[in-house]
LOBADREN-711480 format. One record per residue (C-alpha): residue number from 1; y, z negated, x negated; residue in three letters. Coordinates in steps of 0.001 Angstrom, whole numbers, plus 500000, padded with zeros to 6 digits. Last residue first. Example, Ala and Ser with C-alpha at 12.3 -4.5 7.8 and 13.67 -1.06 7.14 Angstrom:
<zakes>
<2 <498940 492860 486330> 'SER'>;
<1 <495500 492200 487700> 'ALA'>;
</zakes>
This chain:
<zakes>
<443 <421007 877496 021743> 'UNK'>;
<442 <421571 874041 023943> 'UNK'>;
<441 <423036 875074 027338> 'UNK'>;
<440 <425586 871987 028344> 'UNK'>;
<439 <426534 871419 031669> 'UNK'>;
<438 <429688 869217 032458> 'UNK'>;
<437 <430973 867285 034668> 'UNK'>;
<436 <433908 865037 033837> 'UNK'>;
<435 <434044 860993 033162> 'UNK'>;
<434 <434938 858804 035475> 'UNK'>;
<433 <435645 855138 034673> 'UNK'>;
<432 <432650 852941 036123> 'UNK'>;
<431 <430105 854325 034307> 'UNK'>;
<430 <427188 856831 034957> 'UNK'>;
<429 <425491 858980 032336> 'UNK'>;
<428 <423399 861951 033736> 'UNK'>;
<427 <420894 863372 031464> 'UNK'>;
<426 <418238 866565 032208> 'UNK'>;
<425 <416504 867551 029534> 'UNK'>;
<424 <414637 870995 029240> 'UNK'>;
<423 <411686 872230 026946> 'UNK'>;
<422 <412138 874218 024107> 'UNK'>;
<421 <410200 877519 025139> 'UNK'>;
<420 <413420 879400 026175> 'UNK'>;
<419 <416227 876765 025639> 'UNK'>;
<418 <417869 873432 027628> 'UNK'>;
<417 <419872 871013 027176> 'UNK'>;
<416 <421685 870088 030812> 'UNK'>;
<415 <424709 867134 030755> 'UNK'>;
<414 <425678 865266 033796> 'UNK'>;
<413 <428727 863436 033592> 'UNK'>;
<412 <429589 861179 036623> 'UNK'>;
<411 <432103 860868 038721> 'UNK'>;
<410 <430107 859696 041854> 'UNK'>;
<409 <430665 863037 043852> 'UNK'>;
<408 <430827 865257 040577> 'UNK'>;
<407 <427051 863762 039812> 'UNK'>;
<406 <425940 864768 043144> 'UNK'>;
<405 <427679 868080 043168> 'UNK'>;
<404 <426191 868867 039398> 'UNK'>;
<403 <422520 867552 040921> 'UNK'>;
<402 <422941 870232 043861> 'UNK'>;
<401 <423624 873083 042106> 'UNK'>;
<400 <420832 872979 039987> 'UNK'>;
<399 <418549 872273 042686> 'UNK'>;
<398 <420093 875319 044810> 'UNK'>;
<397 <419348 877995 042081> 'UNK'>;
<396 <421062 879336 039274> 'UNK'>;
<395 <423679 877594 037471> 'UNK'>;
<394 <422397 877629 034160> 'UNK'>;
<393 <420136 880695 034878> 'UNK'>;
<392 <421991 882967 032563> 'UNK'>;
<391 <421611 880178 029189> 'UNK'>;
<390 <418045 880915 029373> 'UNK'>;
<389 <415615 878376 030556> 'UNK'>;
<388 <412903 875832 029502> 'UNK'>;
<387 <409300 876665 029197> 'UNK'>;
<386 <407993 873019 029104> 'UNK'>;
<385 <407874 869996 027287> 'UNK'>;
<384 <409898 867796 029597> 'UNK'>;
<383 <412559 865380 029917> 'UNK'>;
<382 <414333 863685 033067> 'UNK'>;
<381 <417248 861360 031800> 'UNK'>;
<380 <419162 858745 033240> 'UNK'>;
<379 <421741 856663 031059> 'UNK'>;
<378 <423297 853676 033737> 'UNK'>;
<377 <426578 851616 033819> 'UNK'>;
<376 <427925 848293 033659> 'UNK'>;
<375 <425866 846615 031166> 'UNK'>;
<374 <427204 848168 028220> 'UNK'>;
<373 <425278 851452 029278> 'UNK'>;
<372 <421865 850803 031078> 'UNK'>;
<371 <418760 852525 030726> 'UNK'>;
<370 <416530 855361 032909> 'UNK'>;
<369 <413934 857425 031130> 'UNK'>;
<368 <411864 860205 033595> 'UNK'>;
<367 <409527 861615 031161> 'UNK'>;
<366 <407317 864628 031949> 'UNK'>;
<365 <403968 866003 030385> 'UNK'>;
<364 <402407 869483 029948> 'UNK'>;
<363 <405506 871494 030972> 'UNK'>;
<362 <404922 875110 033279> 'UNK'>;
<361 <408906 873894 033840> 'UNK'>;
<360 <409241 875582 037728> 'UNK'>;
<359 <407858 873395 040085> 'UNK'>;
<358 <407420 870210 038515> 'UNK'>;
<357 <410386 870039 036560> 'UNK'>;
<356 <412625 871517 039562> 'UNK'>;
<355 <411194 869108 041492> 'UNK'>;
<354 <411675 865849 038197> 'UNK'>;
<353 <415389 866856 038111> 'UNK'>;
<352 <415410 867122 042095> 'UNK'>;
<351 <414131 862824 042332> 'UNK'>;
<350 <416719 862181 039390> 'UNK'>;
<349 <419575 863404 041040> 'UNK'>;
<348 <418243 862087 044115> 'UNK'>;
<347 <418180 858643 042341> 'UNK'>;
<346 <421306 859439 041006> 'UNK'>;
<345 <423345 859903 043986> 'UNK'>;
<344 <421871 856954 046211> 'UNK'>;
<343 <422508 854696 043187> 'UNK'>;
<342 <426110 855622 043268> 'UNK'>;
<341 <426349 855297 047372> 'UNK'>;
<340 <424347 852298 047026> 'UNK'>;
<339 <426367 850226 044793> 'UNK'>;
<338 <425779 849990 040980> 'UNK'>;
<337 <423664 847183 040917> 'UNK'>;
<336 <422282 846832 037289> 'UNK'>;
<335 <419547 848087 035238> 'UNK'>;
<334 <416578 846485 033976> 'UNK'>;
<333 <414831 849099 031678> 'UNK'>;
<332 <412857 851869 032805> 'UNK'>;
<331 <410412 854022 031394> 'UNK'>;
<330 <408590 856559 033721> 'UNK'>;
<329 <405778 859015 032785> 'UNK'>;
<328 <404741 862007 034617> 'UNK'>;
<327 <401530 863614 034313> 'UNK'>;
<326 <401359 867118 034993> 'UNK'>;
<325 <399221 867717 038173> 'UNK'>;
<324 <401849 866823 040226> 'UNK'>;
<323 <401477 865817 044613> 'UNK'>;
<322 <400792 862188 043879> 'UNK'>;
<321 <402726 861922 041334> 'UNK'>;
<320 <406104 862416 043094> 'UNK'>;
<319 <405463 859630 045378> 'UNK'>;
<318 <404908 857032 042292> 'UNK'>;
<317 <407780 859210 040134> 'UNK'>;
<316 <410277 858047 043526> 'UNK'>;
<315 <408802 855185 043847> 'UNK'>;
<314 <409353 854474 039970> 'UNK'>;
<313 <413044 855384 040614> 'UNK'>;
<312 <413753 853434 043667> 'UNK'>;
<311 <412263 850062 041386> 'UNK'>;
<310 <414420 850863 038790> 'UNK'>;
<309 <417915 851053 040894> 'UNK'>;
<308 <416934 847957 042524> 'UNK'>;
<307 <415888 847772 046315> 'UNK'>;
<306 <418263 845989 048391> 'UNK'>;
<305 <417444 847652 051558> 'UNK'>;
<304 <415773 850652 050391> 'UNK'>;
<303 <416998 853571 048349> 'UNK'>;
<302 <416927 856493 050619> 'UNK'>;
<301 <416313 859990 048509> 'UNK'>;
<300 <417535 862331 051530> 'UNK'>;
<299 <418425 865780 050540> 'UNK'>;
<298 <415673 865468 048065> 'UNK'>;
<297 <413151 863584 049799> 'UNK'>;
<296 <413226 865594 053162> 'UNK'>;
<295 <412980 868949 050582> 'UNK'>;
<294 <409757 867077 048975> 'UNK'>;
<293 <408594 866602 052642> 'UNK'>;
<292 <409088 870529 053009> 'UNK'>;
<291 <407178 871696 050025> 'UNK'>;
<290 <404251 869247 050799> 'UNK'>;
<289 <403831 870563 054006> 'UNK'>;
<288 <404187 873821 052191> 'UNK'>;
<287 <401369 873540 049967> 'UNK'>;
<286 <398957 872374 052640> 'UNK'>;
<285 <399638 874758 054741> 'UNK'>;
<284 <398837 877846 052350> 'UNK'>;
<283 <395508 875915 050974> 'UNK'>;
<282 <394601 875881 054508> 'UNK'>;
<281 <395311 879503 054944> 'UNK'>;
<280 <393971 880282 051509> 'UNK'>;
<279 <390545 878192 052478> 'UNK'>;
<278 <390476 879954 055971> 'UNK'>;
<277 <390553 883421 053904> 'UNK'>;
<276 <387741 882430 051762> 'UNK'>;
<275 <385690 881457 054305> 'UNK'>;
<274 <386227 884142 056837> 'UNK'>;
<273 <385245 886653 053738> 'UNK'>;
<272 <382366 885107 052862> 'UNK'>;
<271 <380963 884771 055903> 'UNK'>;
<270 <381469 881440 058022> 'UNK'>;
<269 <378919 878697 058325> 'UNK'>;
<268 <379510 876131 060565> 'UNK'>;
<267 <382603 877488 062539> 'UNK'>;
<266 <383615 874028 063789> 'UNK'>;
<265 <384644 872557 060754> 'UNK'>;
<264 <387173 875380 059430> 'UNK'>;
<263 <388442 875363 062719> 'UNK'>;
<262 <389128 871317 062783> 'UNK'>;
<261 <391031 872422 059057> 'UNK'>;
<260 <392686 875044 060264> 'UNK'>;
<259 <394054 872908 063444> 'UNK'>;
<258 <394974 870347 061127> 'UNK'>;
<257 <396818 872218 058598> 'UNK'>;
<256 <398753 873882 061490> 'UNK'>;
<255 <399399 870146 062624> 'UNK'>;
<254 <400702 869109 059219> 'UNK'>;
<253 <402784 872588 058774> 'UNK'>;
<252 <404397 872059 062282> 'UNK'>;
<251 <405290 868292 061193> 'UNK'>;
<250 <406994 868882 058089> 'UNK'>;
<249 <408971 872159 058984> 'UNK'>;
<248 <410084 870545 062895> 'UNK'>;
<247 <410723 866896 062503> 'UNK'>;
<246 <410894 866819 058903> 'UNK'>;
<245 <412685 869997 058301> 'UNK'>;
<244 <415248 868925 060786> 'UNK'>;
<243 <415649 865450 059905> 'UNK'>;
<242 <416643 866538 056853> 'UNK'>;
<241 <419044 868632 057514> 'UNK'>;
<240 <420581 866557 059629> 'UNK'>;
<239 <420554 863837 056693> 'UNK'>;
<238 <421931 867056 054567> 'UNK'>;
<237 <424949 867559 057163> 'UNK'>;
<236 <425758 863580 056920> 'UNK'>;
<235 <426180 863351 053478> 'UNK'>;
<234 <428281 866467 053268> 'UNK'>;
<233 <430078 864912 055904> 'UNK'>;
<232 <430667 861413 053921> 'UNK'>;
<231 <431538 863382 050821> 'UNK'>;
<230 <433965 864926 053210> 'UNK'>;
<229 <435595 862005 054354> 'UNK'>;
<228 <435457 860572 050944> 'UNK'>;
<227 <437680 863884 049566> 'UNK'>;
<226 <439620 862771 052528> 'UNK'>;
<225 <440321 859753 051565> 'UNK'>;
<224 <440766 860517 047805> 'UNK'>;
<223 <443551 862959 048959> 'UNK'>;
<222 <445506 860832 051513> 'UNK'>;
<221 <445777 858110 048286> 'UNK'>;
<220 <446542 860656 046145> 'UNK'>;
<219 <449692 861438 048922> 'UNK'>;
<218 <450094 858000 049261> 'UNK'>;
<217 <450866 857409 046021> 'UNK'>;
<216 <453315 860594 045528> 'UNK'>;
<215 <455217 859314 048311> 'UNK'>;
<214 <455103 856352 046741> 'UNK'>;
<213 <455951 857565 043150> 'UNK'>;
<212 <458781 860239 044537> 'UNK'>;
<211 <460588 857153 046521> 'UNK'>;
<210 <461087 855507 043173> 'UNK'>;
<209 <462083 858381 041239> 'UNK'>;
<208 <464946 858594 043486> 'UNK'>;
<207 <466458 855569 042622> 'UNK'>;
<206 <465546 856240 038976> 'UNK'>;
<205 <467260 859798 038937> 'UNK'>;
<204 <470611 858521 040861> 'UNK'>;
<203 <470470 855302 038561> 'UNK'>;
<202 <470731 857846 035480> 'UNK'>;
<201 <472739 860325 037226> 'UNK'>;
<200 <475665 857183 038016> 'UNK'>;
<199 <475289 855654 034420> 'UNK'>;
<198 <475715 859154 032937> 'UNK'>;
<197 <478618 859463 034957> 'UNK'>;
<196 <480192 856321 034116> 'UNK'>;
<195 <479688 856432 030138> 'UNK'>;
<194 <481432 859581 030063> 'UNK'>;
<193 <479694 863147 030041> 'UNK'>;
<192 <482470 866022 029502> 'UNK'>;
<191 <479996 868362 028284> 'UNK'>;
<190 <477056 866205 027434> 'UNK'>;
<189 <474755 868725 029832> 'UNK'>;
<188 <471215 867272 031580> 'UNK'>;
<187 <468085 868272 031956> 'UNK'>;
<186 <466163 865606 034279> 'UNK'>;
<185 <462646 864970 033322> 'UNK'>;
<184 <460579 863004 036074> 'UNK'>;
<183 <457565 861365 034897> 'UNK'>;
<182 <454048 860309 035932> 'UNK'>;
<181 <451465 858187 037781> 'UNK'>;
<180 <452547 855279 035905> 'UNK'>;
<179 <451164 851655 037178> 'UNK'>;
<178 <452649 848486 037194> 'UNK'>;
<177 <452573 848198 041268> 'UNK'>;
<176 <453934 852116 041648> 'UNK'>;
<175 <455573 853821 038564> 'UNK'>;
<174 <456866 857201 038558> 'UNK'>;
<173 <458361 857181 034931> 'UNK'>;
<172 <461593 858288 034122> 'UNK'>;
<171 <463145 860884 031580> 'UNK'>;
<170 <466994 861926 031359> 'UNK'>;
<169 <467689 864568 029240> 'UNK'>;
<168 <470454 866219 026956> 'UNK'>;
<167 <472159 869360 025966> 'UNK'>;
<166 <475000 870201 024144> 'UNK'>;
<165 <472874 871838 021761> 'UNK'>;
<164 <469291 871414 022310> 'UNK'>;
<163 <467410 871813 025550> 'UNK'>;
<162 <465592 874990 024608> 'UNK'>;
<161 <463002 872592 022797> 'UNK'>;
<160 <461810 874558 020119> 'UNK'>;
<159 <462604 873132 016865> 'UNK'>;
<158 <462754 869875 018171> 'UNK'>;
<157 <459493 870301 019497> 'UNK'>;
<156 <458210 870625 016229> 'UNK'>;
<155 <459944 867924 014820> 'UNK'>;
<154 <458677 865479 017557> 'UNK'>;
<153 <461194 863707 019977> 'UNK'>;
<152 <462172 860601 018879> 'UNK'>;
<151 <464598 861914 016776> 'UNK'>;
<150 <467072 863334 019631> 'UNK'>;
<149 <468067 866854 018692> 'UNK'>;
<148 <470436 866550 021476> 'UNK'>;
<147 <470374 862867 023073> 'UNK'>;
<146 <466930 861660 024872> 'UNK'>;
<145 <467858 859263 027606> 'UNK'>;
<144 <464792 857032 027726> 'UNK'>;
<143 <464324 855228 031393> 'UNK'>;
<142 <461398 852278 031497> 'UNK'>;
<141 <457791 851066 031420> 'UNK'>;
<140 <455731 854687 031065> 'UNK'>;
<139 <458555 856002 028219> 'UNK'>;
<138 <457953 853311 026147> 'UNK'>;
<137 <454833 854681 025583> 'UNK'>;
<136 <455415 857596 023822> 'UNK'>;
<135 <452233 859472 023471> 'UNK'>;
<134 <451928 861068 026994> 'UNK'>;
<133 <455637 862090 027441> 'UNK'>;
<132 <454606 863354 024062> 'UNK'>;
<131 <451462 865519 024724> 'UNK'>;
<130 <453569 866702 027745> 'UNK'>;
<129 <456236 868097 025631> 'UNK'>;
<128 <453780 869834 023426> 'UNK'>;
<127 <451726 871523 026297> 'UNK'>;
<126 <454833 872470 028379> 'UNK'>;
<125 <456061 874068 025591> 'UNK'>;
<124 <459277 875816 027513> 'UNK'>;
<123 <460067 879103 027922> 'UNK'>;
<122 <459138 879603 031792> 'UNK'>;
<121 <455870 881873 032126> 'UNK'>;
<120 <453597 879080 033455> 'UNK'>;
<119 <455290 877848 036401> 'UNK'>;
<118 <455262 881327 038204> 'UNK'>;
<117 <454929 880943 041365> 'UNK'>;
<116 <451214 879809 042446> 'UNK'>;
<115 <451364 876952 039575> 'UNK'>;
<114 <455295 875804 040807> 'UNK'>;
<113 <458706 876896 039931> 'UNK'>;
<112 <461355 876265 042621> 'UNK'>;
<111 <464146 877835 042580> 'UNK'>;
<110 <467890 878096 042482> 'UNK'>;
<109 <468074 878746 038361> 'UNK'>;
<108 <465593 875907 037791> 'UNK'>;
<107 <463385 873312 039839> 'UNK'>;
<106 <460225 872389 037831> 'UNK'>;
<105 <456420 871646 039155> 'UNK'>;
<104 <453073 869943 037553> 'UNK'>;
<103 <453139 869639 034359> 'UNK'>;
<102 <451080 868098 032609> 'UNK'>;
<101 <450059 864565 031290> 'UNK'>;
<100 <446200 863361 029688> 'UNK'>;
<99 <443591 860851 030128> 'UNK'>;
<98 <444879 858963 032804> 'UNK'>;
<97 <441736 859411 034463> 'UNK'>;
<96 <443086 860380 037770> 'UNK'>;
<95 <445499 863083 035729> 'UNK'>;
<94 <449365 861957 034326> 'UNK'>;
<93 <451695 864127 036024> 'UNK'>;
<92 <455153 865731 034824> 'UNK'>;
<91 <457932 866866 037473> 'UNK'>;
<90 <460721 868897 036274> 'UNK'>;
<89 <464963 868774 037181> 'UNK'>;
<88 <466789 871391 035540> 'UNK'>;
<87 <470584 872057 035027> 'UNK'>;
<86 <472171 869341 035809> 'UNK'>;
<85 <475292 868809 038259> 'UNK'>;
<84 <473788 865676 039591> 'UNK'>;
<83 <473643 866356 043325> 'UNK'>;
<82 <472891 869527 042655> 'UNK'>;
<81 <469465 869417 040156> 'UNK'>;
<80 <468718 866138 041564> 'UNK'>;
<79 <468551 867486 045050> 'UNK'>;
<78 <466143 870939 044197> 'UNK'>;
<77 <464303 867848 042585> 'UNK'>;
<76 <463470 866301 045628> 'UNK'>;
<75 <463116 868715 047666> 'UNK'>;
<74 <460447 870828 045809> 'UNK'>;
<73 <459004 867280 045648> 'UNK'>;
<72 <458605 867528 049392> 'UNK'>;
<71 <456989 870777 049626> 'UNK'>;
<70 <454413 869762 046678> 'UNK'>;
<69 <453527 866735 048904> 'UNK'>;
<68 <453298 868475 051969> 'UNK'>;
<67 <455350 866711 054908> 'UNK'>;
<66 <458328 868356 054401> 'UNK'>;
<65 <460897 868566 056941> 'UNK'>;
<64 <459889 865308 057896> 'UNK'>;
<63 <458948 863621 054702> 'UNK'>;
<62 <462754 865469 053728> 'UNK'>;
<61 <464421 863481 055964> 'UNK'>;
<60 <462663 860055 055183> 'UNK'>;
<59 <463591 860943 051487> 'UNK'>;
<58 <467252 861434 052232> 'UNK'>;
<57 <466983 858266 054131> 'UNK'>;
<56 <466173 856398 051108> 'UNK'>;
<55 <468420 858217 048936> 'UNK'>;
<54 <471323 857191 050966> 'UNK'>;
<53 <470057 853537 051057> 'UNK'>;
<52 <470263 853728 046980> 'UNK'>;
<51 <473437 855294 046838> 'UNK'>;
<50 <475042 852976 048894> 'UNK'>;
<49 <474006 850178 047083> 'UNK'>;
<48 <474536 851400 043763> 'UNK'>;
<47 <477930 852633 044573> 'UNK'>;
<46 <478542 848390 046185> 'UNK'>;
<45 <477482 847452 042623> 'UNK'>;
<44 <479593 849811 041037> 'UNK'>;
<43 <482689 848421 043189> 'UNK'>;
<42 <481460 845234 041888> 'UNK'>;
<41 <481353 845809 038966> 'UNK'>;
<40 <484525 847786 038688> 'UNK'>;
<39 <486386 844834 040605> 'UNK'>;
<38 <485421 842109 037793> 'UNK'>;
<37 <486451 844353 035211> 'UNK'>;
<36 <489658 844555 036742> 'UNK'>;
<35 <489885 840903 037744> 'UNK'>;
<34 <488877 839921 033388> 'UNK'>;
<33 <491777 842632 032485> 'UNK'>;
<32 <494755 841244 034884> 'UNK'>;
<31 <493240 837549 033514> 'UNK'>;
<30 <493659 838606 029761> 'UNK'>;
<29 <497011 840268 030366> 'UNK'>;
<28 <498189 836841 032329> 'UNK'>;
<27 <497449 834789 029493> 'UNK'>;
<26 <496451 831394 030811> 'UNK'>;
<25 <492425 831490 030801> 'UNK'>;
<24 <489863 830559 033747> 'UNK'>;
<23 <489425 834603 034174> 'UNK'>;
<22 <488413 834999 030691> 'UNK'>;
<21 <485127 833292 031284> 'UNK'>;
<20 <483611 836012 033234> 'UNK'>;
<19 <482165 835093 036305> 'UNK'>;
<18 <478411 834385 036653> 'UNK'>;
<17 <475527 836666 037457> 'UNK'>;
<16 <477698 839074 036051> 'UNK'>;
<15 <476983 843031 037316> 'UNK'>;
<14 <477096 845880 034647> 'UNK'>;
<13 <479815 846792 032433> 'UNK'>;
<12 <481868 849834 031264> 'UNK'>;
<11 <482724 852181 034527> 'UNK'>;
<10 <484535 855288 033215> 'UNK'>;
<9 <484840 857213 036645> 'UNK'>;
<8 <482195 859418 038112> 'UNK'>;
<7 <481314 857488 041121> 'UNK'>;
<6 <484705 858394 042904> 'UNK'>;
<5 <482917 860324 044740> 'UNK'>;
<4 <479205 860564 044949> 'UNK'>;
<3 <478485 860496 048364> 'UNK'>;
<2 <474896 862369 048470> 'UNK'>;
<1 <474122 865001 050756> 'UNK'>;
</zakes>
């Protein structure tokens, strides 16, 4: 636990750089105050040291016990709430995007509150609090002590914030090299507070607060690495798949088509029936050798050493093409490099758009349009003219599927409009912030 004693006296002044001037004066009373002051800074110097080498090893210890992140910040604010006296300690995140703050997990009456137990039935408007720890942005840079019935808070939340009366809080960001990952809100009671023990929980809440944002860095850090890792396996299991259906699918349906085809020759002249049932067998192999190698293309779309974004797309309506009957038309502008694992994604988002158009649209022409956004980022959209879809089959089949986990992969939004006999349109937009999935059934 945490030494505190003695901290809570009335301490008045920070550190000097240099000594005070009153101590080169004659009157005695003067000097006696000037070496008293003196000694309370730097006894409150020497509390600040201690304290914050204390809460280092505390959060070694608790790494150990607790090596899950959500475990560990349990700890963390189970130790605010008693090392402090307070009455709540809550943790508040701001998303990947830094779009918006929530919360994420509050210690309160002995125990821990979290999504799986119970988080959302305390009384407290998380929403509206949030929305301000997200607005006020002095708030991401340093400490704000909000008094009771504090005026920066909104009026609204005034009105409802349960920590009014002779209550107060303590709020400080989680920042890591000049960033803000979140906040820590520390519920506090004015009973009794001096200036030295708000000075001690204040400094006890930022010293802490500083081992919660790297051990919540690394933790996001951990996360995005493995979410890579398994991007990388998912890869991996549909290049295996791949080569499967190539090697075995593919090929066996090429040499079946051969062997019907050498039959066909060396019968002469069949009967009617023979005929006609050799031409459906070869018409049979045929269409699935060319099922399979599209399946090769779509769980493997290989852009080419180099090869720019537009030039993998008009190979990929080239090869297409050649197996169609409806016409499909391709307008590209000059787009830029957006690293092969991104251009990887949407050319075989772009490469199952067109399948699925192909296959299953019944359209009478098809538009694959690819542009850049602000010169950083791409538009790609697959149009047709066809049947379209009902808004029941928006997530149906594997194709479907597929292009929303390649466009969540790369952070993407991909966007479906779609209606019986309208057509469909297929757009994914690409930039280097992410932006959500989404699907979007037009009525």
């Amino acid at each position: 636990m945490l030494d505190n004693d003695g901290m809570d006296e009335e301490l008045t002044c920070g550190p000097k750089d240099v000594p005070p001037p009153e101590l080169a004066s004659s009157d005695a009373e003067v000097l006696r105050a000037a070496l008293v002051r003196e000694h309370e800074e730097r006894r409150r110097a020497e509390c600040l040291a201690t304290m914050q080498a204390e809460v280092v090893q505390m959060s070694l210890d608790l790494l150990v016990r607790e090596p899950d992140i959500e475990g560990f910040f349990g700890g963390l604010t189970k130790t605010m709430v008693e090392e402090s006296d307070s009455r709540s300690c809550s943790v508040w995140l701001i998303d990947h995007d830094g779009s918006r703050c929530a919360l994420w997990l509050a210690y309160m009456n002995d125990r821990l509150y979290t999504k799986k137990t119970g988080l959302e039935s305390l009384a407290f408007p998380h929403g509206l609090f949030a929305e301000h720890l997200f607005a006020y942005k002095p708030g991401w840079r340093e400490t704000i002590e909000y008094g009771p019935g504090d005026e920066r808070l909104p009026m609204e939340l005034r009105a409802v914030c349960p920590e009014g009366g002779r209550r107060g809080m303590v709020v400080v960001p989680l920042m890591l090299g000049g960033r803000t990952l979140g906040f820590f809100k520390l519920v506090t009671s004015t009973d009794g507070a001096g200036e030295g023990s708000r000075w001690w929980r204040t400094v006890l809440t930022e010293a802490i607060a500083r081992q919660a944002a790297l051990a919540l860095h690394f933790s996001q850090l951990n996360e995005r690495n493995r979410a890579e890792e398994r991007r990388k396996a998912i890869l991996e299991e549909r290049n295996r798949l791949a080569r499967d259906i190539h090697d075995n699918l593919a090929q066996g349906f090429g040499a079946i088509l051969m062997q019907l085809q050498a039959a066909q020759r060396d019968i002469g002249t069949p009967t009617a029936p023979v005929a006609h049932q050799l031409e459906a067998a070869i018409d049979l192999a045929r269409t699935h050798m060319v099922e399979a190698r599209r399946s090769v293309g779509a769980l493997r779309p290989n852009i080419g050493e180099a090869e720019p974004l537009a030039a993998a797309l008009k190979r990929v309506v080239d090869r297409m093409q050649l197996t169609a009957t409806v016409p499909i038309a391709l307008e590209a502008e000059e787009l830029p490099r957006l690293g092969d694992v991104v251009e990887q994604e949407i050319v075989g988002v772009a490469q199952e758009a067109l399948t699925n158009a192909v296959r299953h649209a019944r359209a009478r022409r098809i538009t694959l349009r690819a542009s850049s956004v602000r010169a950083i980022g791409v538009r790609l959209s697959v149009a047709d003219d066809g049947r379209g879809f009902a808004r029941d089959r928006n997530s149906s089949g594997f194709g479907m599927t597929s292009m929303q986990e390649r466009a969540e992969r790369i952070g993407a939004a991909l966007t479906i409009v779609t209606a019986p006999r309208s057509g469909t349109e297929v757009v994914l937009a690409w930039e280097p912030s992410s932006l959500p999935t989404r699907v979007h059934i037009a009525v």
